[in-house]
C-alpha positions in Angstrom: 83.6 107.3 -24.4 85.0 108.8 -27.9 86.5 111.7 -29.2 84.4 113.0 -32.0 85.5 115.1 -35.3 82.8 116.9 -36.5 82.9 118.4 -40.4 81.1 119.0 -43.2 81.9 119.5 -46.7 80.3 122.4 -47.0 83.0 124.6 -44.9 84.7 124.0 -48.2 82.6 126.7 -50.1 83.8 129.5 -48.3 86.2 131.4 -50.6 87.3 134.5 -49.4 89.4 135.1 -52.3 93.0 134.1 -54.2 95.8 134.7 -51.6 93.5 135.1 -48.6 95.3 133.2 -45.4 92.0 131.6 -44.5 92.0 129.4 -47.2 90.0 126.0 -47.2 93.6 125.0 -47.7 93.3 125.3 -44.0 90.8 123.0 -43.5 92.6 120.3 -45.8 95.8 120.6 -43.8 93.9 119.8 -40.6 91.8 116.8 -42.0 94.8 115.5 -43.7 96.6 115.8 -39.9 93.7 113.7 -38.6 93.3 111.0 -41.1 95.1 108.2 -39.6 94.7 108.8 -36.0 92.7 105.8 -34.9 89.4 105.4 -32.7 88.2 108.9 -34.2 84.6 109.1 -34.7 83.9 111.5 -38.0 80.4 112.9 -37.7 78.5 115.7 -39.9 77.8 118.8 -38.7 74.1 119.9 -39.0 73.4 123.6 -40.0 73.0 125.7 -37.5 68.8 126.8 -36.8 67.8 130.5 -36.6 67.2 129.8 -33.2 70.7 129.4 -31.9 71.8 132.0 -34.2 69.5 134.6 -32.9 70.3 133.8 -29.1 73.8 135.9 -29.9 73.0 137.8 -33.2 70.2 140.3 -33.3 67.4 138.7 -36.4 68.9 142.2 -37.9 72.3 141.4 -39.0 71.6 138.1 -39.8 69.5 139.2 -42.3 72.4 141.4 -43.6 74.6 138.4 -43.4 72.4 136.3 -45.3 71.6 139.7 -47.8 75.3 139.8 -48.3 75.9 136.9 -50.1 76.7 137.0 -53.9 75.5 135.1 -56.3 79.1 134.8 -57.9 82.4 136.2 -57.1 83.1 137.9 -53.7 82.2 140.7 -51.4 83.6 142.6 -48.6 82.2 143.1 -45.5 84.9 144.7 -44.0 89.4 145.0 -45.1 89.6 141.4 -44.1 86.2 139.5 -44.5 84.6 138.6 -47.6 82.2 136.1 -48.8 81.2 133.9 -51.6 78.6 131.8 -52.6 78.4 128.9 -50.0 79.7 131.5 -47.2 76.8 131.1 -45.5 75.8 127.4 -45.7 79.5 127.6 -44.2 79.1 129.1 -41.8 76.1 127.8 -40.4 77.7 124.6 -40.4 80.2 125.8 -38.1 77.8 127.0 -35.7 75.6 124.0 -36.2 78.7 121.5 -35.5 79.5 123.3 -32.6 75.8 123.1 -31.1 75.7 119.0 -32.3 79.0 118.5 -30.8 78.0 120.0 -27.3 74.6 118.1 -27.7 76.7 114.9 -28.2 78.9 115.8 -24.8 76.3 116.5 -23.0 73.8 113.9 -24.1 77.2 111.3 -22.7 77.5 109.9 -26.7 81.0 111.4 -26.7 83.5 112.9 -23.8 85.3 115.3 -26.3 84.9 116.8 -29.7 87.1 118.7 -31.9 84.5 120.8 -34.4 86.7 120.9 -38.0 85.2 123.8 -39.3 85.6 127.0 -41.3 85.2 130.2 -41.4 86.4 130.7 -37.6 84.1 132.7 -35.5 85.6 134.2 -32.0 86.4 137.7 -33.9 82.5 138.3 -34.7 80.7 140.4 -32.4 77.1 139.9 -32.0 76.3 143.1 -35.0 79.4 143.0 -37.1 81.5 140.7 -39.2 85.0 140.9 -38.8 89.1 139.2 -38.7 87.6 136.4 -41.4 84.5 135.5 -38.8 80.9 135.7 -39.5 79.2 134.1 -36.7 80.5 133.4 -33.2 80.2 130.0 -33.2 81.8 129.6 -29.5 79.4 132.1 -28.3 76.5 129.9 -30.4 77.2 126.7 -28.3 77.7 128.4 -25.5 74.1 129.9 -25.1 73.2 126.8 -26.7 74.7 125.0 -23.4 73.1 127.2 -21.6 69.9 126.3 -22.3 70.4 122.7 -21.1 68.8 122.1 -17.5 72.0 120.7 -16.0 74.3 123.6 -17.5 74.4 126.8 -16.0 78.1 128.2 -16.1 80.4 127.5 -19.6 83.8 128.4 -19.8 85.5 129.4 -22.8 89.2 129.1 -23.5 91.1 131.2 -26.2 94.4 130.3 -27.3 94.2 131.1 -30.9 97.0 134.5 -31.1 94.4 137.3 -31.9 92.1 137.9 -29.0 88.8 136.6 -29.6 87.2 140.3 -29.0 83.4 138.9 -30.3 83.3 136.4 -27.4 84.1 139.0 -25.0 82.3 141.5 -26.2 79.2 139.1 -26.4 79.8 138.0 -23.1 81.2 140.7 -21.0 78.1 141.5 -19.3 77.2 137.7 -18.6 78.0 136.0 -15.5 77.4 132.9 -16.4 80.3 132.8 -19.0 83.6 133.2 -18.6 85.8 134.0 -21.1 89.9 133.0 -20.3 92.3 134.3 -23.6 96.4 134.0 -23.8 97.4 136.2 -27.0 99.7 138.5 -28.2 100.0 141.9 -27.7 100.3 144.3 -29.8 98.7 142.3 -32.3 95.1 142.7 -34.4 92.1 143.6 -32.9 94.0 145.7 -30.4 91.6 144.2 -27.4 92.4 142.0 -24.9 94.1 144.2 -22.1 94.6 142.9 -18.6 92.3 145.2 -17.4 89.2 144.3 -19.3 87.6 141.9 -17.0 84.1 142.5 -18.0 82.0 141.8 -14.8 84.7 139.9 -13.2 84.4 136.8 -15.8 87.0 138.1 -18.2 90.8 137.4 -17.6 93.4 138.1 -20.4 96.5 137.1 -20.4 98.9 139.3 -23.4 101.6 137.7 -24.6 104.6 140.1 -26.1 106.0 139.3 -29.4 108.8 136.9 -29.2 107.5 134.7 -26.3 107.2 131.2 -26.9 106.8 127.9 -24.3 107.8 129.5 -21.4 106.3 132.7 -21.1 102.7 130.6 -22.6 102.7 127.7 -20.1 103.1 130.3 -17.2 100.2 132.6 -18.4 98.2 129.6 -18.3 100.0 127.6 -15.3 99.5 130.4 -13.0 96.9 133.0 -14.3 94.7 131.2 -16.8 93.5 127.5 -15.4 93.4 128.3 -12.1 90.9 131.2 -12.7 88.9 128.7 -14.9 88.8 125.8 -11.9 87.9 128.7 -9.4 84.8 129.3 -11.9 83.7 125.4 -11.3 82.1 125.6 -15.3 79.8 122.6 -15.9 80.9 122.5 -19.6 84.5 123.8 -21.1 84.4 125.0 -24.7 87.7 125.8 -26.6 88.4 128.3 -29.1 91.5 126.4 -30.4 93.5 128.5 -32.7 97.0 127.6 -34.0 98.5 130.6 -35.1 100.9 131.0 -31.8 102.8 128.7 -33.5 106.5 129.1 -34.3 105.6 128.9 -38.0 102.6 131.0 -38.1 103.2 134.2 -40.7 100.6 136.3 -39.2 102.0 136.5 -36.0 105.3 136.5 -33.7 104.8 134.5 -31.2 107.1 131.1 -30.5 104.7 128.1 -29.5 105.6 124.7 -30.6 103.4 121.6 -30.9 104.1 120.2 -27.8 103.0 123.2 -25.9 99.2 122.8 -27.9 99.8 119.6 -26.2 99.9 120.7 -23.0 97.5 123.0 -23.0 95.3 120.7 -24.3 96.1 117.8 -21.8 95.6 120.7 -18.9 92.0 121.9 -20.0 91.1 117.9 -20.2 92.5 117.2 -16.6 90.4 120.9 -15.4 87.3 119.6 -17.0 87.5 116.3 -15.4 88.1 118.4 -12.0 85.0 120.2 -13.0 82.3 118.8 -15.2 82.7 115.3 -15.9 84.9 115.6 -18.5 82.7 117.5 -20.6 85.1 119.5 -23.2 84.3 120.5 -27.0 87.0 122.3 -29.0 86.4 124.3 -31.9 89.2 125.2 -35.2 90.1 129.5 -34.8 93.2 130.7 -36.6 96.4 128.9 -38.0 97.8 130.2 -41.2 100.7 128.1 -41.8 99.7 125.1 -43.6 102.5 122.5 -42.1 102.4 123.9 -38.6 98.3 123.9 -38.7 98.3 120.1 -39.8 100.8 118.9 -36.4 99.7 121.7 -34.1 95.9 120.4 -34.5 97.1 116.9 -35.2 98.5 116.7 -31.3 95.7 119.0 -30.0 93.3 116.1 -31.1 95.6 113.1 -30.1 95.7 115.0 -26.3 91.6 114.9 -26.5 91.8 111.4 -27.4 94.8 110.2 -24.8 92.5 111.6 -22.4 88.5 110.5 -23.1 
């Protein structure tokens, strides 16, 4: 079966402003990363229903969401997230790929799927915008998963740097989701401690500053993967952020594209342990332009090699 790439032009509208890191600069890097890698199928993503929204955010704050886009220029929803006109179309697009791609998996028209799509999503809780994200699109598919009669546990995998405290936060409380992060430590939010392990489907792994192949292929070698095959998830989602890389400015952290490699070749092998392959990855963070276009590039060839 294929690997499919799922997009849409509108992630392109976003604009959270002149010299904001998450740029749709980003989203051009990793496109232009992709666009000779063979056997790819490209596929639009739909917008996202109320429905699956409202499964993770309350009707209430996504009516402020939606209230909270201008007509021109930007606003600020907090220090680091703004929006513009398109934000929102955006963003639902995000959420909607990441719904179509799991329909896709599921439904056996594709193995894996890489969801190209910005803003990212795992730092939004349920009621509050935040690092960039407005919805939780991880959090979106995977109580979109759930509702399918042959899913009943998802696991999520975080590699992006920052700790993807929406998804745990949405999720701490859920045993049906668990929620497996490597990032480093001290580092924006400030969550992710080894200690918060929700109702036992939470493991972090913190990563100090300065740590690079070694220290991340152990966390998730010995720690991480393990914890995810002792889970036995039906469907493995993938909150695939690139800003551990060597390159990255927002972060200090030394991973190289061949440990996004890996990774990625690891998850594929668990979720052919575990669910029939079934494995849909989703664009976080990444802030370097040159390091975002190879890191991704190799993340997507290891989906492919593997499908």
């Amino acid at each position: 079966m294929s690997t499919i790439i799922i997009h849409h032009d509108d992630c392109s509208r976003h604009d959270p402003g002149p010299r904001h890191p998450e740029s749709v600069q980003r989203l051009h890097a990793v496109l232009g990363g992709l666009e000779d890698l063979c056997g790819l199928e490209l596929l639009p993503a739909p917008l996202a229903t109320v429905e699956q929204i409202t499964r993770v955010h309350p009707d209430e704050y996504w009516a402020l969401l939606k209230s909270s886009e201008p007509d021109e220029g930007h606003s600020g929803l907090d220090a680091d997230t703004f929006m513009s006109p398109g934000s929102i179309d955006a963003t639902l697009r995000g959420s909607g790929g990441m719904c179509f791609a799991i329909d896709q998996v599921l439904s056996s028209q594709a193995q894996r799927a890489f969801c190209a799509v910005r803003p990212p999503g795992h730092h939004a809780e349920a009621e509050w915008a935040m690092g960039f994200c407005l919805l939780n699109h991880v959090a979106i598919g995977a109580m979109h998963a759930l509702k399918h009669p042959d899913i009943s546990r998802v696991a999520i995998i975080d590699f992006d740097v920052h700790h993807g405290n929406g998804t745990q936060a949405i999720f701490e409380h859920n045993p049906d989701v668990m929620f497996v992060s490597s990032h480093q430590q001290p580092l924006y939010p400030g969550t992710g401690n080894s200690d918060e392990t929700g109702c036992g489907n939470i493991l972090n792994m913190p990563l100090s500053p300065g740590d690079g192949s070694a220290e991340f292929r152990k966390a998730w070698h010995t720690l991480g993967l393990p914890a995810v095959h002792g889970f036995a998830p039906e469907l493995i989602l993938v909150s695939a952020g690139f800003d551990a890389h060597e390159r990255d400015p927002l972060a200090q952290l030394e991973v190289q594209d061949a440990d996004y490699h890996w990774i990625t070749r690891e998850i594929c092998e668990l979720a052919t342990d575990c669910c029939d392959g079934r494995l849909v990855s989703i664009l976080e963070g990444g802030y370097d332009l040159k390091a975002l276009a190879s890191a991704s590039r190799t993340h997507v060839q290891a989906l492919k090699a593997s499908a």
